[in-house]
C-alpha positions in Angstrom: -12.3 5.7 -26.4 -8.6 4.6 -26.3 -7.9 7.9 -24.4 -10.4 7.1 -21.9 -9.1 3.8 -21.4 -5.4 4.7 -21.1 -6.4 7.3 -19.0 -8.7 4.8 -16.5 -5.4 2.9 -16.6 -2.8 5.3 -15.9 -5.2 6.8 -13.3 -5.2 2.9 -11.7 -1.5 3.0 -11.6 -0.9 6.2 -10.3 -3.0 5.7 -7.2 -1.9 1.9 -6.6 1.8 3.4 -6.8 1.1 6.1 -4.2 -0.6 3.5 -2.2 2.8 0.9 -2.3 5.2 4.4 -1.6 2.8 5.4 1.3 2.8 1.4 2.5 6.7 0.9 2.4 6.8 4.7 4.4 5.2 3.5 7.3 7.4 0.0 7.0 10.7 2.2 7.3 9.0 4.3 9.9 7.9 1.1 12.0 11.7 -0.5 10.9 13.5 2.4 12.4 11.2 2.2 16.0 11.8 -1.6 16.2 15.8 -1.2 15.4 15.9 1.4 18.4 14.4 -0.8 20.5 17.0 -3.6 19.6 19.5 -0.7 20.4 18.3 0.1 23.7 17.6 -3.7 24.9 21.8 -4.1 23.7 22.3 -0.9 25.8 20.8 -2.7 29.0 22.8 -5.8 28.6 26.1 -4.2 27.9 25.3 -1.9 31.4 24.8 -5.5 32.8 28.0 -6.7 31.5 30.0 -4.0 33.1 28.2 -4.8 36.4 29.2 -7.9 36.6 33.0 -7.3 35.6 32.3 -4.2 38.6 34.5 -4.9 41.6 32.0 -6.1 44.1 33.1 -8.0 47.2 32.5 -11.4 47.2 31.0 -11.4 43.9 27.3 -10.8 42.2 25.1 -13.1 43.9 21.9 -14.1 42.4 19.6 -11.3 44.9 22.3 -8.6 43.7 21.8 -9.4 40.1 17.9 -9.6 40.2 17.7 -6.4 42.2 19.9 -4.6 39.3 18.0 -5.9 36.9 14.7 -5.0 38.0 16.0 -1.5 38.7 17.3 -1.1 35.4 15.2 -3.3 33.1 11.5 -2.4 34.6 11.6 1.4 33.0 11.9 -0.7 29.2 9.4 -2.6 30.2 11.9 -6.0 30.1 12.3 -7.9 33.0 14.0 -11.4 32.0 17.9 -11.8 32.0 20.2 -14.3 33.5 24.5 -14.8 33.7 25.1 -17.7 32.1 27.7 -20.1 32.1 29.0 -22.5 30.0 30.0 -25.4 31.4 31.6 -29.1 29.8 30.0 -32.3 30.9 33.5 -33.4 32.7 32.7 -30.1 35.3 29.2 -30.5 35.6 29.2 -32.4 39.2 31.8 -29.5 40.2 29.3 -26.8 38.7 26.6 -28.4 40.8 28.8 -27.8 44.0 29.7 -24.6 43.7 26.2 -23.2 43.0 24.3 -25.8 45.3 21.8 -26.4 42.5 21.3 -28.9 39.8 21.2 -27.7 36.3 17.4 -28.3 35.0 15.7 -28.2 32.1 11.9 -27.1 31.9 9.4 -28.9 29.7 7.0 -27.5 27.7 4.1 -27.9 30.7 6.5 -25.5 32.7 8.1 -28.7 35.0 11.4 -29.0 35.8 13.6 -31.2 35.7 17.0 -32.6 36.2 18.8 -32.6 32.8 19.7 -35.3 30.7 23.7 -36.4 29.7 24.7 -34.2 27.0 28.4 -32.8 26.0 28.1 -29.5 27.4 25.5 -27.3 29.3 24.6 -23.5 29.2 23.9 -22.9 32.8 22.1 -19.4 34.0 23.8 -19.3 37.2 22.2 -15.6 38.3 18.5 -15.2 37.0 15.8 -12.7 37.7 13.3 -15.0 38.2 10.8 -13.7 35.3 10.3 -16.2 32.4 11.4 -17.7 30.6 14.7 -17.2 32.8 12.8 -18.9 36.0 15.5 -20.4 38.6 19.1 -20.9 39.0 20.7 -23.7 37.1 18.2 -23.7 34.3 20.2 -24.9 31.1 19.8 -23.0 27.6 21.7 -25.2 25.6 18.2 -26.5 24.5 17.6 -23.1 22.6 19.8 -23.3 19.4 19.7 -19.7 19.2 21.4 -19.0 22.5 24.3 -21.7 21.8 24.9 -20.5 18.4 24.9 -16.7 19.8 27.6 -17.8 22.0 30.0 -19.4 19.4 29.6 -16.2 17.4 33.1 -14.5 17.7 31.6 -11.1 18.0 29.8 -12.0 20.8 32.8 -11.6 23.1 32.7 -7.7 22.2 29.3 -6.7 20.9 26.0 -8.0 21.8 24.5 -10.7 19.5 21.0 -11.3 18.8 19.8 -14.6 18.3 16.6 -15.1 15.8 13.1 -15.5 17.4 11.9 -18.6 19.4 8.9 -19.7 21.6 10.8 -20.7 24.7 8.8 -23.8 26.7 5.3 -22.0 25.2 5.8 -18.7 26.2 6.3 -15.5 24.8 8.0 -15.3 21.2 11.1 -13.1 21.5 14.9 -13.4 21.3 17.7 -13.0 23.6 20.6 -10.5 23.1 23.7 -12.5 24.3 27.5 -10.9 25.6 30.1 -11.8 26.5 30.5 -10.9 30.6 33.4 -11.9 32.8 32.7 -11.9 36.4 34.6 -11.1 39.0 34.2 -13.1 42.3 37.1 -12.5 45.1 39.5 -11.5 42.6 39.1 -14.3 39.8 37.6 -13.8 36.7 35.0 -16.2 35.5 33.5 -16.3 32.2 29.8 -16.2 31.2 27.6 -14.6 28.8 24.8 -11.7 30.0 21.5 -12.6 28.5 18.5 -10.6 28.1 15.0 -12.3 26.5 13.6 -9.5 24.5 9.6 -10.2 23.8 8.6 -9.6 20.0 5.3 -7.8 21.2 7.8 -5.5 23.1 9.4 -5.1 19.6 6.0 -4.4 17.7 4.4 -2.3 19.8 7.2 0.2 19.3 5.8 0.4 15.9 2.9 3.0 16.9 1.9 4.2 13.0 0.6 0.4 11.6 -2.1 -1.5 13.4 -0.3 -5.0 11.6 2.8 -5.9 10.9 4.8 -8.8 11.0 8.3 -9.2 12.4 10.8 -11.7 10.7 14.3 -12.2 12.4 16.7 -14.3 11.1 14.2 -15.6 8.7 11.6 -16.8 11.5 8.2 -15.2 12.2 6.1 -16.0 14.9 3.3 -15.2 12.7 2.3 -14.0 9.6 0.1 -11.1 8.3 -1.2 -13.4 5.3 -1.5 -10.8 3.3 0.4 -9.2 0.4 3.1 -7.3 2.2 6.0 -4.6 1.7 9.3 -5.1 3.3 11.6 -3.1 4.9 14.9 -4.9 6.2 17.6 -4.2 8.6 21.0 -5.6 10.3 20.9 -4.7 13.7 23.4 -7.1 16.5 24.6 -9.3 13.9 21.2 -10.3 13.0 19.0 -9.9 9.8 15.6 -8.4 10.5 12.6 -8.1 8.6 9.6 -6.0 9.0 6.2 -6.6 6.7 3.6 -3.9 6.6 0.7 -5.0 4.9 0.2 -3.4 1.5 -2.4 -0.4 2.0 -5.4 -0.7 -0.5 -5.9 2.4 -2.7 -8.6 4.7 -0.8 -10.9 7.8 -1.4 -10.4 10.2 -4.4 -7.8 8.1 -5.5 -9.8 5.2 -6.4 -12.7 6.8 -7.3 -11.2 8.9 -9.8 -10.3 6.3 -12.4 -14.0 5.6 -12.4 -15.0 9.0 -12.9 -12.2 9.6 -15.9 -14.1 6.5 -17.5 -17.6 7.2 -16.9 -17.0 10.7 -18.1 -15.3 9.0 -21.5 -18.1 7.0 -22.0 -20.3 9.7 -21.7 -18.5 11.6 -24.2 -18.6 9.1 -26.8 -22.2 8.4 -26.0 -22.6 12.0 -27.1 -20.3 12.1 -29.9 -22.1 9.3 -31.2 -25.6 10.7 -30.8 -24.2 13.7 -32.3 -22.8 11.9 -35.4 -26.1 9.6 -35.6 -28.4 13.1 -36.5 -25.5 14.5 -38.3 -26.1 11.4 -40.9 -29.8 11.7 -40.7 -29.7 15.6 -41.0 -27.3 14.8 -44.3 -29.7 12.0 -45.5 -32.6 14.9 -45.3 -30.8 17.1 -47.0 -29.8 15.3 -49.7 -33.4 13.7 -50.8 -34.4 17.7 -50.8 -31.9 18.4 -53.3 -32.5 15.7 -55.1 -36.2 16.4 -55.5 -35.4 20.2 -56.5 -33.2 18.8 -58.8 -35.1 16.5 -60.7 -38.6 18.9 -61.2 -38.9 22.4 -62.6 -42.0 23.0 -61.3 -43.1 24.8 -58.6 -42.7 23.4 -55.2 -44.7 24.3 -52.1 -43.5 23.0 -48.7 -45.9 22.9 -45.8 -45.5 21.8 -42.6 -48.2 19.9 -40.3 -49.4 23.0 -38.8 -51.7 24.8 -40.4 -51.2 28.5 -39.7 -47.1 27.7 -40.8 -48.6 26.0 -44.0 -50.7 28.9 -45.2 -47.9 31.3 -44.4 -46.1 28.6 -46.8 -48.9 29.1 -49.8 -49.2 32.6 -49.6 -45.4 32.9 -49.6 -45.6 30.4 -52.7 -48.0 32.7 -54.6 -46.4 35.8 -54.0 -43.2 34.3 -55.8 -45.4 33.7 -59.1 -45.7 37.7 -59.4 -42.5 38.4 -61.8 -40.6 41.9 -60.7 -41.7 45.3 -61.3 -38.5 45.7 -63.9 -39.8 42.7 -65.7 -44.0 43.9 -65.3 -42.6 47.4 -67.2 -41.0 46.0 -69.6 -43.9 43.4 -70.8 -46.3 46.5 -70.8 -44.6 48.1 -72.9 -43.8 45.6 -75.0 -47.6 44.5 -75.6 -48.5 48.4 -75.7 -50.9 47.6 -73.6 -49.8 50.1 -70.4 -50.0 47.2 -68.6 -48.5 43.9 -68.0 -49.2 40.8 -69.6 -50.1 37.4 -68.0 -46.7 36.5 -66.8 -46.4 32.9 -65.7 -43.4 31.6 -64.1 -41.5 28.9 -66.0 -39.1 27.7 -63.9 -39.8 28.4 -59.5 -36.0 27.7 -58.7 -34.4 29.4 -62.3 -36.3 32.6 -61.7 -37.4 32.6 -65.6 -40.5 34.3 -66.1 -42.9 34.3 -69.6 -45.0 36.5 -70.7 -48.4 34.7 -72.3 -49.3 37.9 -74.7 -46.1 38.7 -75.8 -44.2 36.0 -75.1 -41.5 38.2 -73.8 -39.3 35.7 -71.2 -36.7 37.1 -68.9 
C-alpha cells in the first residue's frame, strides 16, 4: 500500500512539474516575441530621430513628418508618434507664436482644451494625427510616464520606454521616448521623438499562448487572475513582465496516477483475498490433523456426492485387507494354509492383528 501511494504521489508530481516546465516554455517563447517587438518599435523611433536631425530645408513640418511616419510606421502596424518639445512656462506665449497653436490638453471625453498654468509643458509640436497623438500643441506633461522618460539621462542616446498607461481612455500602451534635435534653417532645436506602442500590438506578437498578461514597469492593464508563471525582461531601460497562465496537467499524464493507484488497490485487494483463504485453508487443515491425531480408529471421509463417497468406502475397505507378506506369514503361522482373520488395529499406524494367532505386524 505505501508503494502505491508514493507512487500516486510521485506520479502527481512528475506530471504537475512537466506541466510548470512546459508553462514557463511558452512564457520565454511569448517573452522573446514581445522583446523583439520593443526592439523594432525603438528601431522606428531612432529612424525618426535621424530624420528629423536630416538636413531638410526649411525644416520638418508637421505634413512632412506625418507622411514619414505613415510610410514607415504602417508596415508595424503603429501609426501614433509626435516631436515633442519641452517648453518652460516663461516661453509658453513665445511657443504659441512660433507654432500658431495653443498648447491643449484633451479630457477624458476626447475635448480639448486650452491648458491650465503649470511650470512647464511637453508640447508635440509635429503629430500624425492618430491617437492618442491627435493635433499639434497637445501637451504630455499630464502622462507621468512621458515626463519621467524625458528626465531619464539615457534618454538623450537610447530610446526609453515608459511603463504602460490608458491615455484619455484609449488604448493601453507605452511610448518609446528619444532624444531628437531638429534642424530648422540651420539651428538646432531640441525635442524628444515619441512613438505610442499599443500593448495588444505587444501581445499579439505572442502567437503560442491564447492569455497572457503583460506587466511593464510594474503596471498591468489587466490581469489573467489566475495562478501564473513569469518570465521577465529589461528591454529600453524598462522592466517587463510577461505571465502565462500555469497549464493544468492533461491526458496520460494525469490519468496515470490514477491508474498506478487503482492498480495498487487492486493488488492489495487480491493479496488480501489471497491471504483470507490461505488462513481458512490453514484453519482446515489443522482441525484434520487434529482429528487424526486424537482417534486410532478408522476414518472414512466422504464427500456430498455420492458416486465420490462410495469410491471413498470401497477405498476404505480395501485398506482393511493387511499385505500379501503379512497374509503368508499368518498362514503359516496358524498352519492353516491360509490366513487368519486379520483385523487392522490402527488405520493411520499400518499395524495389523491376527485374531487366530494373534500374530501383529
Amino acid at each position: 500500500m505505501a508503494v502505491t501511494v508514493a507512487g500516486f504521489v510521485g506520479a502527481r508530481f512528475d506530471g504537475q512539474r512537466d506541466a510548470r516546465r512546459e508553462s514557463e516554455h511558452r512564457a520565454e517563447i511569448a517573452a522573446t516575441e514581445i522583446r523583439g517587438r520593443i526592439d523594432q518599435a525603438g528601431a522606428l523611433a531612432d529612424s525618426l530621430r535621424r530624420f528629423m536631425a536630416g538636413a531638410v530645408r526649411g525644416g520638418v513640418t508637421n505634413g512632412q513628418f506625418a507622411s514619414i511616419a505613415s510610410r514607415w510606421l504602417s508596415p508595424a502596424d503603429l501609426t501614433a508618434a509626435a516631436w515633442i518639445e519641452q517648453v518652460p512656462a516663461s516661453r509658453r506665449a513665445t511657443y504659441e507664436r512660433r507654432i500658431g497653436r495653443q498648447i491643449v490638453v484633451a479630457d477624458r471625453g476626447g475635448r480639448i482644451a486650452r491648458a491650465g498654468p503649470r511650470a512647464s509643458y511637453l508640447p508635440a509640436t509635429l503629430v500624425t494625427g492618430i491617437p492618442p497623438m491627435t493635433v499639434p500643441g497637445l501637451d504630455f506633461a499630464s502622462e507621468p510616464g512621458v515626463a519621467a522618460a524625458i528626465g531619464r539621462g539615457r534618454t538623450l542616446y537610447q530610446v526609453t520606454a515608459t511603463s504602460l498607461a490608458r491615455p484619455r481612455d484609449e488604448l493601453a500602451g507605452l511610448f518609446l521616448v528619444q532624444s531628437a534635435q531638429r534642424l530648422t534653417n540651420g539651428t538646432v532645436q531640441p525635442g524628444y521623438v515619441a512613438l505610442f506602442v499599443p500593448e495588444l500590438w505587444l501581445r499579439s506578437s505572442a502567437t503560442g499562448t491564447e492569455r497572457l498578461e503583460l506587466r511593464v514597469g510594474g503596471v498591468s492593464s489587466e490581469s489573467i487572475g489566475t495562478s501564473a508563471v513569469h518570465s521577465r525582461f529589461t528591454d529600453a531601460g524598462q522592466r517587463f513582465d510577461v505571465l502565462v497562465p500555469l497549464e493544468s496537467v492533461q491526458g496520460a499524464a494525469a490519468a496515470l496516477p490514477w491508474i498506478i493507484l487503482a492498480g495498487g488497490l487492486v493488488v492489495v485487494a487480491l493479496a488480501g483475498v489471497a491471504e483470507i483463504y490461505a488462513a481458512r485453508r490453514a484453519r482446515a487443515k489443522a482441525e484434520v490433523d487434529r482429528l487424526f491425531t486424537l482417534s486410532p480408529d478408522l476414518i472414512v471421509i466422504a464427500g456430498f456426492d455420492p458416486a465420490s463417497a462410495a469410491q471413498e468406502v470401497g477405498r476404505a475397505n480395501a485398506a482393511r485387507i493387511p499385505p500379501a507378506r503379512d497374509r503368508a506369514r499368518c498362514s503359516a503361522s496358524s498352519g492353516s494354509g491360509r490366513f487368519g482373520d486379520l483385523a487392522r488395529t490402527s488405520w493411520r499406524a499400518g499395524w495389523w492383528r491376527c485374531r487366530s494367532c494373534w500374530w501383529s505386524r
